[in-house]
C-alpha positions in Angstrom: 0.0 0.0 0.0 1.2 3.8 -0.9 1.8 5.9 2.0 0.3 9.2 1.3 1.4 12.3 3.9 -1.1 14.2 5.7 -0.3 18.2 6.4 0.5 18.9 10.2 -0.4 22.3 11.4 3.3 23.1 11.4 3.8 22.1 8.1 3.2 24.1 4.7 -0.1 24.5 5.9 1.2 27.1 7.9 2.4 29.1 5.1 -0.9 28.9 3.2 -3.9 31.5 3.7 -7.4 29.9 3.2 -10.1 32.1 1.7 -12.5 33.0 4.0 -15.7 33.3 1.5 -19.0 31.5 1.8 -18.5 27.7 1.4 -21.4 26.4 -0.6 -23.0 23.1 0.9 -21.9 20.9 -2.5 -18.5 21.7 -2.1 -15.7 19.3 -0.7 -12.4 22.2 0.2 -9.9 19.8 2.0 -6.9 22.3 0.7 -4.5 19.4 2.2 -4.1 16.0 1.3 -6.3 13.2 1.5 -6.4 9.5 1.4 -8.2 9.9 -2.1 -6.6 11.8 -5.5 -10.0 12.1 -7.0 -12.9 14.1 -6.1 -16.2 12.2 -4.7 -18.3 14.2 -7.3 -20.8 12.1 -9.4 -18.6 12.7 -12.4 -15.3 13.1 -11.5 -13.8 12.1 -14.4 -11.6 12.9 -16.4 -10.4 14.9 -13.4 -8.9 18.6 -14.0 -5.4 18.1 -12.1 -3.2 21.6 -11.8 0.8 21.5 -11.1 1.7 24.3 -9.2 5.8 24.7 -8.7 5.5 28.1 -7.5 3.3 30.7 -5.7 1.0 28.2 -6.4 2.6 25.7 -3.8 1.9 28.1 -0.6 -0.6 30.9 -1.9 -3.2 28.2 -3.8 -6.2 28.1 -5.7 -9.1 29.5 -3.3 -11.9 27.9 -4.4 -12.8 24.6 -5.8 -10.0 22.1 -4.4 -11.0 18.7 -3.5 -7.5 17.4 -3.1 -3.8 18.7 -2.6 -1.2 16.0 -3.4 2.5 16.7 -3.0 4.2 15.1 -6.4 7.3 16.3 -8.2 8.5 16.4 -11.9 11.8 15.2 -12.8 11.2 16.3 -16.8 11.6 19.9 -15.9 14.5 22.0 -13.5 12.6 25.3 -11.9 14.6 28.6 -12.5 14.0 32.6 -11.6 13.8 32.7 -15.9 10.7 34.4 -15.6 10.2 38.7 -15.3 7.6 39.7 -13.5 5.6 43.0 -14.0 2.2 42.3 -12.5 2.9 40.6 -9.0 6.9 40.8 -7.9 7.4 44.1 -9.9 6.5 46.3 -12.0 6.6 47.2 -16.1 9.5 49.9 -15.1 11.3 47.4 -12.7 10.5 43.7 -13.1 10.9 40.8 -10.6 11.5 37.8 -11.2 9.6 34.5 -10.3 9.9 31.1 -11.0 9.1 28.7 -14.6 9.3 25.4 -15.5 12.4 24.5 -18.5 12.6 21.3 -20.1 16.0 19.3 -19.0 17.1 19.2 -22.7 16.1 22.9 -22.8 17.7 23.9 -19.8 21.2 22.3 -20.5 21.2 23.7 -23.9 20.6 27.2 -22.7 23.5 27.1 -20.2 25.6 25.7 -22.5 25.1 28.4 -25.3 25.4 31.5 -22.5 28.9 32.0 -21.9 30.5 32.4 -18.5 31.6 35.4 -18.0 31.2 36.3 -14.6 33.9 35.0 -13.3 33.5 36.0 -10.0 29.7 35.9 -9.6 28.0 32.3 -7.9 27.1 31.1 -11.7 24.5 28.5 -12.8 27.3 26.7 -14.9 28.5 23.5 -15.0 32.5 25.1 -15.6 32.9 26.4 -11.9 29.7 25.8 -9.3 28.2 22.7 -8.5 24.4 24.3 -9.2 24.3 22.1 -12.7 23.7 18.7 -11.1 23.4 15.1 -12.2 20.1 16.2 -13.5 19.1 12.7 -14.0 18.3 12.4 -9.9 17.1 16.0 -9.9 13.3 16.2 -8.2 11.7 19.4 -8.9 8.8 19.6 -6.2 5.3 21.1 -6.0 1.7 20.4 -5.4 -0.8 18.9 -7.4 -4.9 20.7 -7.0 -7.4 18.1 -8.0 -10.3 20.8 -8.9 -13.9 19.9 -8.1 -16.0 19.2 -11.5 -18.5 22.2 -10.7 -15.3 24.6 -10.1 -13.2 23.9 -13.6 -14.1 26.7 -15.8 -13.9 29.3 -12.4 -10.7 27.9 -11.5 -9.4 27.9 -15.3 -10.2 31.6 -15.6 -9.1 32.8 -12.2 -5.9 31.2 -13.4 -6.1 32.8 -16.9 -5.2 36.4 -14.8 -3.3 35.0 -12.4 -0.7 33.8 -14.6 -1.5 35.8 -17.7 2.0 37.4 -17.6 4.4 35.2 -20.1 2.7 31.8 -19.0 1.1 29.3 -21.4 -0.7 26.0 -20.5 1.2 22.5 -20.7 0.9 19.3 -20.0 3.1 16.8 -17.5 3.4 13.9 -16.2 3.7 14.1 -11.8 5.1 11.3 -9.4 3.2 11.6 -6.2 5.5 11.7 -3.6 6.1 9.0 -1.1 4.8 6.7 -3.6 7.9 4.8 -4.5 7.7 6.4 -7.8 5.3 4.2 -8.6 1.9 6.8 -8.6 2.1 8.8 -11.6 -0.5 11.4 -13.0 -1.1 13.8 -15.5 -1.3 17.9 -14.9 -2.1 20.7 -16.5 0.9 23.3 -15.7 1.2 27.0 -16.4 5.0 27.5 -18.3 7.0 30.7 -19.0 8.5 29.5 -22.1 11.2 30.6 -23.9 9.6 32.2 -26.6 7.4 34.6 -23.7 8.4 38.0 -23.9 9.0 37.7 -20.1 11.4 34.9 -20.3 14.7 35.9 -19.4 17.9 33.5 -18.7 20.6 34.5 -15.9 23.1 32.0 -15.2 24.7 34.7 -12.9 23.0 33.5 -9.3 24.4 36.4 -7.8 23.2 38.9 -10.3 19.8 37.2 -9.9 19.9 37.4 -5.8 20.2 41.6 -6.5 17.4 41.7 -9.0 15.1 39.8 -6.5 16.5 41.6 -3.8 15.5 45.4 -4.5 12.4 44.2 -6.6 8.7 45.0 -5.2 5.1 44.7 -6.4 1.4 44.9 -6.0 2.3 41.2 -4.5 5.0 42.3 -1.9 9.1 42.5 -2.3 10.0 39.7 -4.8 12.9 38.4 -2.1 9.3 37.5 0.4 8.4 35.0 -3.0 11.7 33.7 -2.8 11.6 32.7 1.1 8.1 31.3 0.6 9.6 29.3 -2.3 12.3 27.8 -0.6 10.4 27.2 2.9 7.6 25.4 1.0 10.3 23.3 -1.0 11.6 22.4 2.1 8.7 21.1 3.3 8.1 18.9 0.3 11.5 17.6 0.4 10.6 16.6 4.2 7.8 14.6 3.1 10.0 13.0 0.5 10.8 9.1 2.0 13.1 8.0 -0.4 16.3 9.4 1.5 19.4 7.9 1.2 20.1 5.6 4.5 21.3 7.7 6.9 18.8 10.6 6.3 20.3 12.5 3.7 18.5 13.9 1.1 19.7 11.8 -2.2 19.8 14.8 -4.1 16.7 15.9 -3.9 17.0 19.1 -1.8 16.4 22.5 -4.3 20.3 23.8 -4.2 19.8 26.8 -6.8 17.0 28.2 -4.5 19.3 27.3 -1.8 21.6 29.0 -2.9 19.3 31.9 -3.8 18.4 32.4 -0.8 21.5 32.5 1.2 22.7 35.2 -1.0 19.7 37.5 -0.7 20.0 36.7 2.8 23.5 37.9 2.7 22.4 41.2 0.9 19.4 41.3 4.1 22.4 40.7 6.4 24.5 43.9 4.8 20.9 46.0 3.9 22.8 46.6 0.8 20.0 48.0 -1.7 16.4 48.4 -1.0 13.0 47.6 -2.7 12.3 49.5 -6.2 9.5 49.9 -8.1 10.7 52.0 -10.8 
């Protein structure tokens, strides 16, 4: 039998709001996980499945969840690719957020940008440790199972949620704790690299000042960052396929980790400040 986690209050949980609007009586909002992956729903299938790798992960859907199920993808590697003008900055001075590459697409990119930043923490596989064995590489999030009543609300709330650079895809999820053996099928929302938005920065230092002084309508980009990396934290937790001994195997997010400790570094220094323009 699969062993599926249950949230504990001081878990992710504590990191997510939950809306506080009228409940109507045919609605099941569990906004955790449950014992089941489907909705109880008279017609639950084909069931409308959404990946979320991102704010999505600790800020979710607020309406129409019947099921949150931490999976991961290893097909894709998560990057701060993405600009951001309507949430973690602003048309004048972007933030940047989080999108989905393809491995193959991902590996070709940071092969083609050349390093030179030789003294900058770099996304490349010639001087930091960032470009791993990507074949063990677990990029984590949470999987909403939507309620058959909520699909074409929940579509178009995401429509303007994600309406700046991201397109619709399809992937395949591994549930975690399942052995690898539960798999499932998601929609996911994708920056790709054909968006306007989509920018490539192997420079990890570079990228820790640009979400550093960055602010928007959503809050300073470096509070999306620590949400990030607290909520992948989390999900690595629940992760049981650790190597003996209690390590992680791999699985642990090192580019946000490393993110993070040098925007915490900048915190630490109060070097630069939050701009809007």
């Amino acid at each position: 039998m699969i062993k599926h986690h249950h949230i504990r209050p001081n878990s992710i949980c504590s990191i997510i709001y939950i809306p506080k609007s009228p409940i109507q009586p045919h609605e099941e909002t569990h906004h955790q996980m449950g014992d089941s992956h489907v909705s109880s729903s008279p017609n639950p299938d084909p069931p409308y499945r959404i990946f979320g790798y991102g704010s999505l992960i600790w800020k979710p859907i607020p309406f129409g969840v019947v099921d949150r199920i931490p999976c991961y993808v290893d097909t894709h590697v998560r990057r701060f690719w993405q600009l951001s003008e309507d949430h973690r900055g602003t048309p004048a001075a972007p933030g940047r957020v989080v999108t989905l590459l393809p491995t193959p697409a991902y590996t070709a990119t940071v092969a083609s940008l050349p390093d030179t930043q030789p003294h900058a923490v770099t996304d490349h596989p010639s001087r930091y440790g960032i470009h791993p064995d990507l074949s063990r590489r677990r990029t984590y999030g949470v999987v909403y199972v939507i309620g058959a009543g909520w699909v074409d609300r929940v579509r178009e709330y995401l429509g303007v949620r994600e309406v700046n650079g991201y397109g619709v895809e399809k992937v395949s999820v591994t549930v975690v704790g399942g052995g690898g053996k539960e798999q499932m099928e998601a929609e996911v929302y994708i920056g790709g690299d054909q968006n306007p938005q989509y920018a490539p920065l192997l420079s990890l230092t570079h990228t820790a000042q640009h979400i550093h002084r960055a602010c928007g309508p959503s809050g300073p980009n470096k509070e999306y960052l620590y949400s990030l990396r607290e909520a992948l934290r989390t999900l690595a937790a629940l992760d049981d396929e650790l190597d003996e001994g209690g390590e992680a195997g791999g699985h642990e997010d090192r580019y946000v980790e490393e993110l993070y400790r040098l925007v915490k570094a900048l915190d630490e220094k109060q070097e630069g400040g939050c701009a809007t323009d």
